[in-house]
PANUDREN-712628 format. One record per atom (N, C-alpha, C): residue number from 1; x, y, z. Coordinates in Angstrom, 2 decimals, always signed. Example, Ala and Ser with C-alpha at 12.3 -4.5 7.8 and 13.67 -1.06 7.14 Angstrom:
BEGIN
{1 {+13.19 -5.69 +7.80}};
{1 {+12.30 -4.50 +7.80}};
{1 {+13.20 -3.30 +7.80}};
{2 {+12.85 -2.25 +7.08}};
{2 {+13.67 -1.06 +7.14}};
{2 {+12.90 +0.03 +7.87}};
end
This chain:
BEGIN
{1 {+147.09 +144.57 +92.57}};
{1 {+147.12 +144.00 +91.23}};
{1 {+145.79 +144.30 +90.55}};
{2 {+145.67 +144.65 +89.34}};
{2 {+144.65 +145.45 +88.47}};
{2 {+144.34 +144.02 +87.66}};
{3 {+142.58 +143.90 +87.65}};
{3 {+141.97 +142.83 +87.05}};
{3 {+141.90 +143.02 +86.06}};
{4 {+141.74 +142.49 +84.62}};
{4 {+141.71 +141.94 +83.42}};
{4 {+140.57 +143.46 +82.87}};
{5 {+139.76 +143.89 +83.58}};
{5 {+138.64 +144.44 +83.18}};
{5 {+139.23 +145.99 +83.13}};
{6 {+139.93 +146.57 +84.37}};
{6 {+140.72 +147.65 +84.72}};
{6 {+142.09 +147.93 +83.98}};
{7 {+142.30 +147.12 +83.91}};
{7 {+143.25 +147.02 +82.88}};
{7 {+143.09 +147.66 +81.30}};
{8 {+142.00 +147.01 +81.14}};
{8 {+142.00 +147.52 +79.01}};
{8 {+141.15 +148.65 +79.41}};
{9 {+140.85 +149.27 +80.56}};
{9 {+140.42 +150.72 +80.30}};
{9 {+141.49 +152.09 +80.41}};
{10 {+142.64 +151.89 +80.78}};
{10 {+143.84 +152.52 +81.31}};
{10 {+144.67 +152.09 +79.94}};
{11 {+144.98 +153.28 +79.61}};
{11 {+145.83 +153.66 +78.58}};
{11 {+147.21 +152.95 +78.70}};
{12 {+147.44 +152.39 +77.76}};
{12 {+148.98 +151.72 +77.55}};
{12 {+150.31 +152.57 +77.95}};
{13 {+150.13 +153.90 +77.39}};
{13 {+150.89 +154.75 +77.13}};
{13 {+150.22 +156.51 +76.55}};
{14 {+151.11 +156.92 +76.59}};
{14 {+150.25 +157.86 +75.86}};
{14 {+149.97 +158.07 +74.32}};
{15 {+149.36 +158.66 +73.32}};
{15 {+148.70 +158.53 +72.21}};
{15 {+150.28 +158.71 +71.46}};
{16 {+149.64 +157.09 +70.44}};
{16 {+150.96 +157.50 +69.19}};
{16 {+150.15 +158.37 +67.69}};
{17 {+149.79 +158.26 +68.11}};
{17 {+149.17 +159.26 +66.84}};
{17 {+149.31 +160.39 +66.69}};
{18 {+149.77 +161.12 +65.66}};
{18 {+150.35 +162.08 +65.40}};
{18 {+149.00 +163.48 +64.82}};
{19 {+148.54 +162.88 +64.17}};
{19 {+147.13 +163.39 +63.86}};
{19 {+145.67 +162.31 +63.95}};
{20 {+144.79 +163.32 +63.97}};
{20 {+143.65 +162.38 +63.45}};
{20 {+143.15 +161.78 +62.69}};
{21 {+142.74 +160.78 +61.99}};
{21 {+142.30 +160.11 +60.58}};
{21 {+141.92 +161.00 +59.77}};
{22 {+142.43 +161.35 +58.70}};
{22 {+142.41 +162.11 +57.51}};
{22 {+140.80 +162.19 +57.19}};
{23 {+140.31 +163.19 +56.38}};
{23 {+139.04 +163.54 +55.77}};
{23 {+139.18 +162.12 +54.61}};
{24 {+140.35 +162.14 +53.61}};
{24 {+141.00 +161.51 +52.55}};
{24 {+141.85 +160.45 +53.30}};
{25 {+141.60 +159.08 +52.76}};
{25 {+142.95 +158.15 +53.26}};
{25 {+143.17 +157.37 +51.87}};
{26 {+144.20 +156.97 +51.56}};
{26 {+144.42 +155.49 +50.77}};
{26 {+142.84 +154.44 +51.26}};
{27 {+142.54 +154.53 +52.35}};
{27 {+141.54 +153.54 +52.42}};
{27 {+140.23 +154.02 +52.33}};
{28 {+140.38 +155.31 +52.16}};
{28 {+138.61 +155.52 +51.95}};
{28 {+137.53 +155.17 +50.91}};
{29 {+138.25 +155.02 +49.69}};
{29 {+137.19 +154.01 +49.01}};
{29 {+137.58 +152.40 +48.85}};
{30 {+139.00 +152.21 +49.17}};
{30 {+139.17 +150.51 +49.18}};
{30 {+139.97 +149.82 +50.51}};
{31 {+139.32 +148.93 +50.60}};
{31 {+139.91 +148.56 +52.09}};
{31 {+140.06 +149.11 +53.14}};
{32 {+139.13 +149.82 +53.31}};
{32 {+138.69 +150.74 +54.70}};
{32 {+138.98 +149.47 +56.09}};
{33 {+138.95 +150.96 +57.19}};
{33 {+139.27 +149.57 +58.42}};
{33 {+138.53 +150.25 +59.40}};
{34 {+138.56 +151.83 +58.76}};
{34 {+137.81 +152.37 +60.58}};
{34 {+136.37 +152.61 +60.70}};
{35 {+135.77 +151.95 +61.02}};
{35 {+134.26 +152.23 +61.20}};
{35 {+133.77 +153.10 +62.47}};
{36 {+134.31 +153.46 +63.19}};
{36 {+133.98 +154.29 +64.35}};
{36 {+135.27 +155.16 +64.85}};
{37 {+135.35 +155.50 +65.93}};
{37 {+136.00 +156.31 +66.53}};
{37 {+136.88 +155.13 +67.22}};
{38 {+138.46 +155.41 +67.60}};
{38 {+139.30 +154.77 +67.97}};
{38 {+139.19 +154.64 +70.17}};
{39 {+138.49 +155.80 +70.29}};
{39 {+138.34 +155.96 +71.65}};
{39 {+136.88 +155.71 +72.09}};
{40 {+136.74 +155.16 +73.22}};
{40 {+134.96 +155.39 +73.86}};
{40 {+134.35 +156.73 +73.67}};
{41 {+133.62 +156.40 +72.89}};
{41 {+132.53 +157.89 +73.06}};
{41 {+132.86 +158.80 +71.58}};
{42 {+134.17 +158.58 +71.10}};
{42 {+133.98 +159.17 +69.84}};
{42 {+133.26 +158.67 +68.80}};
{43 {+131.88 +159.42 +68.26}};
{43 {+131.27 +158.99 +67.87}};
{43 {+130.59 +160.43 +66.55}};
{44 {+130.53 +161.19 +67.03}};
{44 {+130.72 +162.43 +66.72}};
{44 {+131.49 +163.64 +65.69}};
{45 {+131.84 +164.26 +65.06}};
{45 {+133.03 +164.46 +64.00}};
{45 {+133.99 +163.94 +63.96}};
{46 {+134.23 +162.89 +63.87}};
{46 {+135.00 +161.93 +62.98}};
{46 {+135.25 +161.59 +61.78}};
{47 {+135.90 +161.50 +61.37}};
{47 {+136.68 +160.34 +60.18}};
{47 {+136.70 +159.07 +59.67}};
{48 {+135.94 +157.97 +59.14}};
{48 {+136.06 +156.93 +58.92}};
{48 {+136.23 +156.12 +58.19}};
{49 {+136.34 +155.42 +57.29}};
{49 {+136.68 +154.65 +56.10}};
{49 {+136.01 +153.52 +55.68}};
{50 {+134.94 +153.20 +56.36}};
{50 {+134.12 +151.90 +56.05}};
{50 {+132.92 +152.72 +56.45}};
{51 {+132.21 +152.96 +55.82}};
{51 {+131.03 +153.39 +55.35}};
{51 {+129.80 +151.74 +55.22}};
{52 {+128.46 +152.03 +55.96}};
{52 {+127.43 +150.81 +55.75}};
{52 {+126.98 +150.95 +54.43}};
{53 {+126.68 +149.93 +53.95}};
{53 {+125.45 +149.59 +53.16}};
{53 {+123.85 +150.26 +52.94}};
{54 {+123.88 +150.89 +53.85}};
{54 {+122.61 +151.54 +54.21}};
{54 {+122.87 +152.89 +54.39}};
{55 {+123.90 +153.64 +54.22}};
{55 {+124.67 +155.19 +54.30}};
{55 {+124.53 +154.76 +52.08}};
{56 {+125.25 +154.20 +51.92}};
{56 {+125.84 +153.79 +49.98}};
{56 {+124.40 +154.09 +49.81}};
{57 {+123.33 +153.37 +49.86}};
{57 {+122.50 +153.23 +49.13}};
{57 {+121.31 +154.18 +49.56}};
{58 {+121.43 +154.90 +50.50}};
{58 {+120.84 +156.13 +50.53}};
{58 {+120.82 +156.87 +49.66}};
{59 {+122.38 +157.30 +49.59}};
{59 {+123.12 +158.29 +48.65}};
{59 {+122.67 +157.40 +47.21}};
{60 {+122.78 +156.77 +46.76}};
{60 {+122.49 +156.12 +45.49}};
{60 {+121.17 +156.37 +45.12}};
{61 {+120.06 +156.45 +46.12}};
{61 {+118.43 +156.55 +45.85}};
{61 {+118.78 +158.29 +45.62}};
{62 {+119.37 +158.84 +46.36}};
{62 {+119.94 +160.33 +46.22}};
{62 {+120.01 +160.78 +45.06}};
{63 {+121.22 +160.21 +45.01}};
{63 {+121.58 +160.53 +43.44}};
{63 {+120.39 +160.14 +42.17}};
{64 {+120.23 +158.93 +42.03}};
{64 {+118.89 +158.36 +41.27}};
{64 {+117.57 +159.67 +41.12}};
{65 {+117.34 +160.06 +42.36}};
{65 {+116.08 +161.34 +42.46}};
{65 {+117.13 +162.81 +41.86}};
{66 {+117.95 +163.06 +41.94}};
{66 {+118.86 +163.96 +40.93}};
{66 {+118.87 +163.59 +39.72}};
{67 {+118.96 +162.65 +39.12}};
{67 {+118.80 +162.24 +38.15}};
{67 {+117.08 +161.99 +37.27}};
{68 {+116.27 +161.72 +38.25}};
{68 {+114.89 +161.88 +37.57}};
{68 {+115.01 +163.13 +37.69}};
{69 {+114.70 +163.83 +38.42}};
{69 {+115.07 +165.47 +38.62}};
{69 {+115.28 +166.03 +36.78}};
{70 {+116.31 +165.54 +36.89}};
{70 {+116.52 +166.38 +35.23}};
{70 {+116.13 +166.00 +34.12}};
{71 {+115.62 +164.29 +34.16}};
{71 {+115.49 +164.01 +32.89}};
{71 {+113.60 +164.73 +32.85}};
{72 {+113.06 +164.87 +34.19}};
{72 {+111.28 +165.21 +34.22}};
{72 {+111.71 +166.68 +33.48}};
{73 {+113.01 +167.22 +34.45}};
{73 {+113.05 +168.96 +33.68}};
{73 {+112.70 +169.33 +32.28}};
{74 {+113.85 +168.01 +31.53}};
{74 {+114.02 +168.01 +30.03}};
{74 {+112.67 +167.62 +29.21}};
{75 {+111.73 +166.67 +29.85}};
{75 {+110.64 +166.35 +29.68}};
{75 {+109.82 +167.35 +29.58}};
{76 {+109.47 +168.10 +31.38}};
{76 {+108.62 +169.25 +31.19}};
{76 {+108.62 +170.02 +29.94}};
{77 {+110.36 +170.41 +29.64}};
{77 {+110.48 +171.69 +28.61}};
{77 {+110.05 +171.25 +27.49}};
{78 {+110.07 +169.63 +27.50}};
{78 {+110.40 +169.31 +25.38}};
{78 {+108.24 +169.61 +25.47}};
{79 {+107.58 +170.22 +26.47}};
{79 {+105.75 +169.80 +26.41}};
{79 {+105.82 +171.60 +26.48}};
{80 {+106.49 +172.40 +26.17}};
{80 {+106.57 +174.16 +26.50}};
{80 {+106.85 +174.23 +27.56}};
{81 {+107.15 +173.57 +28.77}};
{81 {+107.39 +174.24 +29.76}};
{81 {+108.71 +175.40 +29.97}};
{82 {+109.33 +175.88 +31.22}};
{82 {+110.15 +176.98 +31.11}};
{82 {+110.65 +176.60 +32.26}};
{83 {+112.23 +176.64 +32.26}};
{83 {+113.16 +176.60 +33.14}};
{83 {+113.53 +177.99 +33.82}};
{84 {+112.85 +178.10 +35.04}};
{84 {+113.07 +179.13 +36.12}};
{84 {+114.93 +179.21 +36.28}};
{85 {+115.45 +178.44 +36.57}};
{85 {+116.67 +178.72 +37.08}};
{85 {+117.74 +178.97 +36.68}};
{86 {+118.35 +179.92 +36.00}};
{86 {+119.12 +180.47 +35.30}};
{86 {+120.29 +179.44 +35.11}};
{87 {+120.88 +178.90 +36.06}};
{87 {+121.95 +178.19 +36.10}};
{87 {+121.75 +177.21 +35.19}};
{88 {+120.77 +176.50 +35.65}};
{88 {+119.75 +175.16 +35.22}};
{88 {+119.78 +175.38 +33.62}};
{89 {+118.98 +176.34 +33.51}};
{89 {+119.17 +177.00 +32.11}};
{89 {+120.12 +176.95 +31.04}};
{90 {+121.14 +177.89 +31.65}};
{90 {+122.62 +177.90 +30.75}};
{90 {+122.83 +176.76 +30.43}};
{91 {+122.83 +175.52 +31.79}};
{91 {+123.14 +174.04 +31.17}};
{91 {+122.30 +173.32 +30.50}};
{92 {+121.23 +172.98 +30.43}};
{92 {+120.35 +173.04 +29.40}};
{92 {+120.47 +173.70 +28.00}};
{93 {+121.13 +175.13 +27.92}};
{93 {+121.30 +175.76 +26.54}};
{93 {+122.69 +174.60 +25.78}};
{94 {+123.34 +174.32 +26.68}};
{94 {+124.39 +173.50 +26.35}};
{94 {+124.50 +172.34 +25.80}};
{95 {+123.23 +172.18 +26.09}};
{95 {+122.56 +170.50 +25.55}};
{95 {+121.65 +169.89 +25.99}};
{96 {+121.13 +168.79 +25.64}};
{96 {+120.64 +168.20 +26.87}};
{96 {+121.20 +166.80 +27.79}};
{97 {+122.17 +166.51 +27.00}};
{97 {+123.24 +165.86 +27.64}};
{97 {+124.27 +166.13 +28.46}};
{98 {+124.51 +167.18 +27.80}};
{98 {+125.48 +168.26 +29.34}};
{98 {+124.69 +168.28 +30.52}};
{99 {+123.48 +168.99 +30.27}};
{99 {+122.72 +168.96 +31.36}};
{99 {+122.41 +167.82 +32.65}};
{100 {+121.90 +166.80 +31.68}};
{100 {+122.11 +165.48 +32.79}};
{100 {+123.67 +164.76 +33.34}};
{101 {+124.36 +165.21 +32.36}};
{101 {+125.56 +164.91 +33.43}};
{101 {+126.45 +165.59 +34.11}};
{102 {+125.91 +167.02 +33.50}};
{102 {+126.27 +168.22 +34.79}};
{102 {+126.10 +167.82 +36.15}};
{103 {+124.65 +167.85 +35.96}};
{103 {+123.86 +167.62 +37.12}};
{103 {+124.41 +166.51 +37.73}};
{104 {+124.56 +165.30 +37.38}};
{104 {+124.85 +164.06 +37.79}};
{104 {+126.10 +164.57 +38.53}};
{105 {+127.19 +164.88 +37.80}};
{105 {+128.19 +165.18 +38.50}};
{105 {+128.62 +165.77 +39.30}};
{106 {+127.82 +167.14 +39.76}};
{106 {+127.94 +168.15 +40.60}};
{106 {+127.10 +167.39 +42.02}};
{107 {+126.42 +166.39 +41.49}};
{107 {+125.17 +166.37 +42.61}};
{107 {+125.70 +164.79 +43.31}};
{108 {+126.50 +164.29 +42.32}};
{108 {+127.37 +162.63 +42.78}};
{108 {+128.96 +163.76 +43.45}};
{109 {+129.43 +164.80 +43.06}};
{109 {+130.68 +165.03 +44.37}};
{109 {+129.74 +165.30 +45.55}};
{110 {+129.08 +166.30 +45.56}};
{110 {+128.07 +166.64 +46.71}};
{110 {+127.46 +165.35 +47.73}};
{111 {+127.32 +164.43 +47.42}};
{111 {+126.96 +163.08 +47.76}};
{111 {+128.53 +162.53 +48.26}};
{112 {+129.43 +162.79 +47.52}};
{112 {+130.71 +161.99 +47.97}};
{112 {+131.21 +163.05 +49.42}};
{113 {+131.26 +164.28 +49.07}};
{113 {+131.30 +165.20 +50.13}};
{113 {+130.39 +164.42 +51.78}};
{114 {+129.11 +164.72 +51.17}};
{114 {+128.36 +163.97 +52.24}};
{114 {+128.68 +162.77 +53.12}};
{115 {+128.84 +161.64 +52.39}};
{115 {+129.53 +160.61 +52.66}};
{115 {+130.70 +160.29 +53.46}};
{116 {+131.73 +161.02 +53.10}};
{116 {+132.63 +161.44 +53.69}};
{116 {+133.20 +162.07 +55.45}};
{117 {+131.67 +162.83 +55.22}};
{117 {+131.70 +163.47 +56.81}};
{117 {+130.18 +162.87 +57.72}};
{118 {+129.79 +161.70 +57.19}};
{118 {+128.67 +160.93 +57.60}};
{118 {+128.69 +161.40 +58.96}};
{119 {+129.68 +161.58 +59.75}};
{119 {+129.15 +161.56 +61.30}};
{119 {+129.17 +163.13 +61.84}};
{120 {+129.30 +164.24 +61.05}};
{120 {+129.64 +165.41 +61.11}};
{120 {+127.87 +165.64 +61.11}};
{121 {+127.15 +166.57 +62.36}};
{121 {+125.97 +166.34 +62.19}};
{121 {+125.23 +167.39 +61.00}};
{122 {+126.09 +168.53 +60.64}};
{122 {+126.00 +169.46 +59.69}};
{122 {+125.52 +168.55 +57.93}};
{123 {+126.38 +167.22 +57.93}};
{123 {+126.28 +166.46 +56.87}};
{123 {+124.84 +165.59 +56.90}};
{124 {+124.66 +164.79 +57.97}};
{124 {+123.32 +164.42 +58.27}};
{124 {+122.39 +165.16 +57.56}};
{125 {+121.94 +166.79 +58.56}};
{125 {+121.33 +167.38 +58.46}};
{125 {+121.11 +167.72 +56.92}};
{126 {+122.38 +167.87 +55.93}};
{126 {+121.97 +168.32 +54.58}};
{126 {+121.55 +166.83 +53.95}};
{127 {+122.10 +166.26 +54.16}};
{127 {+121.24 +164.38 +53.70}};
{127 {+119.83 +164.31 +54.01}};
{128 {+119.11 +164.59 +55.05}};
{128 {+117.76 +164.90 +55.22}};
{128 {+117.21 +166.36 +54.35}};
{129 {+117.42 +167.31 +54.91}};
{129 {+117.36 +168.63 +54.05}};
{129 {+117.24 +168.30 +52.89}};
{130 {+118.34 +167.32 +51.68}};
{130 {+118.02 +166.97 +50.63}};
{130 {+117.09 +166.07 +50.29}};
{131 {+117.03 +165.10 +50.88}};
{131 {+116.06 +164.12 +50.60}};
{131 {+114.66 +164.73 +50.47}};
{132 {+114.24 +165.71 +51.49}};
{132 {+112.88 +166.27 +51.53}};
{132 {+112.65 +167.19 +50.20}};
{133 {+113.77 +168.05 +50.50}};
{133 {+113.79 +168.80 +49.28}};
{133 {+113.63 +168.05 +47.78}};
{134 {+114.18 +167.18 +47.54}};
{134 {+113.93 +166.44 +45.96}};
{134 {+112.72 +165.59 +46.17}};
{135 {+112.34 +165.37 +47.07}};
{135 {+110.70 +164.27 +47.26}};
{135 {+109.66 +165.41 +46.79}};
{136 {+109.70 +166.77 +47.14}};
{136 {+109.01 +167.75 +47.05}};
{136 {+109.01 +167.98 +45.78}};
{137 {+110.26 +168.11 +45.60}};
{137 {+110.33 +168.58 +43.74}};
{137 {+109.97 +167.33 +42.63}};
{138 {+109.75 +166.12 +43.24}};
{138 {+109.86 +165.16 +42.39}};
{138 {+107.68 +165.14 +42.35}};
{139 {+107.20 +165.65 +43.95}};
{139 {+105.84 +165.88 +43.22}};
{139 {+104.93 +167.34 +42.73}};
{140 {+106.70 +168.12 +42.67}};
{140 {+106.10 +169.57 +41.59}};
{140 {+106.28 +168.92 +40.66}};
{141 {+107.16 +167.99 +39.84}};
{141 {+107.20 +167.57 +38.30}};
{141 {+106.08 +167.11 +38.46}};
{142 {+105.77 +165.71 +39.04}};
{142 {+104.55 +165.58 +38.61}};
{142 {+103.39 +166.39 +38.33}};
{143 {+103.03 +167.29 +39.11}};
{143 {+101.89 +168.23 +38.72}};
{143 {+102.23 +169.03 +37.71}};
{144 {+103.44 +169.35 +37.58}};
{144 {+103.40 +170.27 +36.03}};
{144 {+103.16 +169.39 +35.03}};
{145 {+104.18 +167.73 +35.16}};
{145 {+103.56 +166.81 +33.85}};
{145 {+101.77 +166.95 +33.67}};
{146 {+101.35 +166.95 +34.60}};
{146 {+100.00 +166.60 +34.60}};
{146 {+98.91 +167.92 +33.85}};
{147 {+99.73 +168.82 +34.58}};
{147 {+99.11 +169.95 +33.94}};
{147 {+99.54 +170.46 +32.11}};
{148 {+100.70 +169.87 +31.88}};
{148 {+101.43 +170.22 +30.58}};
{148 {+100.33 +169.25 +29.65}};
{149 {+99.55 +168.04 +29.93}};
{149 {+98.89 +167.21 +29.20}};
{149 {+98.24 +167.98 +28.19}};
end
């Protein structure tokens, strides 16, 4: 006879699941339920639907530094400065309201992308990668503000 402990480690049956938890569910932005992996040890490329508090508001300081990002750009230029990046550019020729919510928008899916595959370590890695990258650029604006005086 198998004790209480041996027991809930031995599979009921075999797997009813037909696939794995979707990239996309009905619950991924409301009423999420899966915060981890359904098995021991999956922990790793997964799928989940309840996202922390502390993953959200990463991405939110994220986004926020994308957003100073363009309004310092628009700043630099309105003192003579010059927009290196062609892309950057075109949207900027477009307005300067296009521009910041270009940006916003391209750089808030990119963030939702991220989010999404939180445990995928490829996603991590560009969440750091970015963060460094815009801390860097946030103290080239400053020195060009400084120098544009």
């Amino acid at each position: 006879m198998a004790t209480e402990g041996e027991n809930s480690e031995r599979p009921r049956g075999p797997d009813r699941r037909q696939r794995a938890t979707p990239m996309l569910s009905r619950y991924t932005f409301h009423g999420g339920r899966r915060k981890g992996g359904r098995r021991d040890g999956e922990v790793e490329n997964i799928y989940v639907d309840v996202y922390s508090p502390m993953l959200v508001g990463l991405l939110v300081v994220f986004f926020a530094l994308t957003v100073i990002d363009s309004v310092s750009t628009l700043i630099y230029l309105g003192k003579g400065g010059q927009e290196l990046n062609p892309i950057a550019q075109w949207m900027i020729d477009q307005g300067p309201l296009f521009f910041v919510l270009a940006k916003g928008i391209l750089s808030g899916l990119c963030l939702l992308f991220v989010m999404l595959h939180k445990t995928f370590k490829p996603a991590r890695l560009a969440l750091g990668v970015g963060f460094a990258f815009y801390f860097l650029l946030g103290g080239y604006h400053l020195v060009l503000q400084i120098m544009a005086l």
